[in-house]
C-alpha positions as CSV (number, residue, x, y, z in Angstrom):
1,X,-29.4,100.6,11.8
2,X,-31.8,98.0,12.7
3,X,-33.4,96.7,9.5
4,X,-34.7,93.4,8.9
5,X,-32.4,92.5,6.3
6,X,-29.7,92.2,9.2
7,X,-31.2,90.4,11.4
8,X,-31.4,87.4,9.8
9,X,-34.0,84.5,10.0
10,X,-36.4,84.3,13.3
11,X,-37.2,80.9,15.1
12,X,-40.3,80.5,13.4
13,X,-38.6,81.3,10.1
14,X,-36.3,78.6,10.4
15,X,-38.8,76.1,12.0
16,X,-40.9,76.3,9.0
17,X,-38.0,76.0,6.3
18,X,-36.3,73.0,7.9
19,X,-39.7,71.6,8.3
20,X,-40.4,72.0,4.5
21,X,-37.0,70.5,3.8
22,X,-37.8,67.7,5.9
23,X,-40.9,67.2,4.0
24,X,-39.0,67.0,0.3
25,X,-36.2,65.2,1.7
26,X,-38.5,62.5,3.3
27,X,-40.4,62.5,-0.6
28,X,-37.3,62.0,-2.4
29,X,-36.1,59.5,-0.6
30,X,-39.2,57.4,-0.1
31,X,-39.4,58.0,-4.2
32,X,-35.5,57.1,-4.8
33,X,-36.2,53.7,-3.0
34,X,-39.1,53.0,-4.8
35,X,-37.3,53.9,-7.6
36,X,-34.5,51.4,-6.9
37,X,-36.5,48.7,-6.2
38,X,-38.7,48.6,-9.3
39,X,-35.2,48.8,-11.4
40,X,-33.9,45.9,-9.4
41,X,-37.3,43.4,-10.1
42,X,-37.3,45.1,-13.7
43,X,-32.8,44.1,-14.2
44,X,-33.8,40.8,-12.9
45,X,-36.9,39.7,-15.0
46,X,-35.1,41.9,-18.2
47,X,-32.0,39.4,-17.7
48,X,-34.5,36.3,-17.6
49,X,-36.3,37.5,-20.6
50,X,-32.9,38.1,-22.5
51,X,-32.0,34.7,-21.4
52,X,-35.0,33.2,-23.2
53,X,-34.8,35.2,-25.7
54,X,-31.3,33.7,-26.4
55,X,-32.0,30.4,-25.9
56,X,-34.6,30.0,-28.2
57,X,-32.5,32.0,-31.2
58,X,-29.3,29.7,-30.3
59,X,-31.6,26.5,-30.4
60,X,-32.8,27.6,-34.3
61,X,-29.7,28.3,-35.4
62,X,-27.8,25.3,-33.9
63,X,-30.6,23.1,-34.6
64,X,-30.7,21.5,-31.1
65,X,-32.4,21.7,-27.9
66,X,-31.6,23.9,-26.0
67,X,-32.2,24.5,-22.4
68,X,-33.1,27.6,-19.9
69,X,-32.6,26.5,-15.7
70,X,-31.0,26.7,-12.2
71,X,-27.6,24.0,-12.1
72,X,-27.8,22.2,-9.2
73,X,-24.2,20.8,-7.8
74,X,-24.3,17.6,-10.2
75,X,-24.9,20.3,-13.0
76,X,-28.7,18.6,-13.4
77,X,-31.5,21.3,-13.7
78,X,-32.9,22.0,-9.8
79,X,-35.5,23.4,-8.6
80,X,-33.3,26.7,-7.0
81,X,-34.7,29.1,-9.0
82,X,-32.9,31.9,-6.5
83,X,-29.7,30.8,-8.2
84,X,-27.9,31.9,-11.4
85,X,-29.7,30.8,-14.5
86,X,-27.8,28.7,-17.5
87,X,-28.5,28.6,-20.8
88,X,-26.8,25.7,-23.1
89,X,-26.9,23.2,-25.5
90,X,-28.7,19.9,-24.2
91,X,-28.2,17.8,-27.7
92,X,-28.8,14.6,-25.7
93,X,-31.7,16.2,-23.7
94,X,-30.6,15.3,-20.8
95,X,-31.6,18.9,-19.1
96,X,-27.9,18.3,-17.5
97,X,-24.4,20.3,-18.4
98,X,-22.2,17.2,-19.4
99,X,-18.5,17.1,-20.8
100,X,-19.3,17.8,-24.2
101,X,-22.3,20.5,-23.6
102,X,-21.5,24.5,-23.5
103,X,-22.8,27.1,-21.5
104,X,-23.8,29.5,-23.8
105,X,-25.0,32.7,-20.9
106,X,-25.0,32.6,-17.2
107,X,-27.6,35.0,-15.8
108,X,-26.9,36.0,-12.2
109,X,-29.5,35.6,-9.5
110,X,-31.4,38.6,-8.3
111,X,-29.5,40.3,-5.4
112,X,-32.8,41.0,-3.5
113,X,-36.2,39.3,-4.4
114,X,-36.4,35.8,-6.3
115,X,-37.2,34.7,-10.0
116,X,-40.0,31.6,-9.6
117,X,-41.1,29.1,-12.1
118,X,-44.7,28.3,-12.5
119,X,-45.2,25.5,-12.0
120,X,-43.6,25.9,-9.5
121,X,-42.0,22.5,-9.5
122,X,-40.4,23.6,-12.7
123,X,-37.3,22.8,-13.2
124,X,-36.4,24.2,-16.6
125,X,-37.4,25.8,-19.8
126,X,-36.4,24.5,-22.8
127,X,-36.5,25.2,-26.9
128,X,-36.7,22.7,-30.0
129,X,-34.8,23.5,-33.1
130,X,-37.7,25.3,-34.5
131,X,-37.7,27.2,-32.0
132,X,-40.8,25.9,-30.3
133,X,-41.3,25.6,-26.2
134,X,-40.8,21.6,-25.7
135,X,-42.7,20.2,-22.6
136,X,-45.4,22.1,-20.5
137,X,-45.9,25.7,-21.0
138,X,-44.8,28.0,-18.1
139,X,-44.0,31.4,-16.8
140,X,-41.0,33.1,-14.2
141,X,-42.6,35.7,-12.3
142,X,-40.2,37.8,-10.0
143,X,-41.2,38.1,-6.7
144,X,-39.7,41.3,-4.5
145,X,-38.3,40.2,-1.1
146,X,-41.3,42.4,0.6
147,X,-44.6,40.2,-0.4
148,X,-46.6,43.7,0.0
149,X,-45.0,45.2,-2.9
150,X,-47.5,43.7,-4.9
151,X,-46.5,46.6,-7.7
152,X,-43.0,45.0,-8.2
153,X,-44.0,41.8,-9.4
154,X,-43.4,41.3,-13.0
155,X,-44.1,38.1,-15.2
156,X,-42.8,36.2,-18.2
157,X,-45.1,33.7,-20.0
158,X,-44.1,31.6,-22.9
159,X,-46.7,30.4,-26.1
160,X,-46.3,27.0,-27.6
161,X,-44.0,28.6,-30.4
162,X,-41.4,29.7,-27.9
163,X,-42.3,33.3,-28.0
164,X,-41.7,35.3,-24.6
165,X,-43.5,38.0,-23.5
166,X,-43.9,40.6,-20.1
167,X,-47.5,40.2,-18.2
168,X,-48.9,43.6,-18.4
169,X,-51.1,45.2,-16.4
170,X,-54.6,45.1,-18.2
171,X,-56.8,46.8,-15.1
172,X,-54.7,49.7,-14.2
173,X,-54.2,48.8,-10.6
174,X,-50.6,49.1,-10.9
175,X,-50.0,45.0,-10.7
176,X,-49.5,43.1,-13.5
177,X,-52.2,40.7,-14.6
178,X,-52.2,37.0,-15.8
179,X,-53.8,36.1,-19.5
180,X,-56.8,35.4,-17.6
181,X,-57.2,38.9,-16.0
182,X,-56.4,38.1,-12.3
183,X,-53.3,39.6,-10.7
184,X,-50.4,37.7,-11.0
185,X,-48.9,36.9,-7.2
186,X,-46.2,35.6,-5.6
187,X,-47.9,33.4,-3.1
């Protein structure tokens, strides 16, 4: 007996299937590494808004300033915004850790990509005992380590009243948007 259920699968057969497995293989893992890197830029801007969101309830219910910022190796705010983030006390406003002054959260740095202040001579963030944002107004925008994945950037901008919120995107072009309508960037 010579039926085709014994002969198995011709050349062309198989040609075509492990084409068409190539095909969804090659999807899925383009997909799962999109997929990986949006939930590493949304982690890292999540942790940052936590952060704030932290800070600002700790300065209300201490009743002190409190601040948001990158420790340099003096324990001073820097400007190293690709470092682990520190919130604590600063009674004495001296937007430095001294003896006396706790860390209340450490918030790692990204592992890929980079949280920026804007300005982006920023050096802190920081919240009066009401709660309020004290000093210039600001956002952190993370910025994906590949400057054409325009669609990973994702933004954090603070009111006067301390409040914290994520930039949305208001023109459906898949990239979030500043308050004034233009896409937020990284450059």
């Amino acid at each position: 007996m010579n039926s085709y259920a014994e002969r198995g699968l011709t050349l062309i057969e198989l040609c075509i299937a492990l084409t068409i497995l190539s095909i969804i293989t090659f999807t899925a893992t383009s997909y799962s590494l999109n997929l990986i890197k949006s939930g590493r830029g949304q982690h890292a801007i999540q942790s940052a808004y936590q952060a704030f969101k932290l800070a600002r309830s700790e300065a209300i219910t201490s009743g002190t300033i409190v601040t948001v910022c990158p420790l340099d190796l003096s324990n001073r705010c820097g400007n190293s915004w690709d470092q682990d983030l520190f919130v604590f006390r600063d009674a004495d406003n001296s937007r430095s850790l001294t003896n006396d002054e706790t860390i209340i959260r450490r918030i790692q740095a990204p592992s890929v990509g980079a949280l920026m202040p804007a300005p982006r001579s920023r050096r802190y963030f920081q919240f009066g005992p009401l709660g309020e944002a004290k000093g210039t107004l600001g956002n952190v925008t993370y910025c994906p380590k590949n400057p054409n994945d325009k669609h990973l950037i994702r933004q954090l901008i603070m009111n006067f009243a301390g409040r914290v919120r994520f930039a949305q995107d208001t023109d459906g072009d898949n990239v979030v948007n500043k308050s004034d309508g233009t896409p937020v960037s990284c450059d």
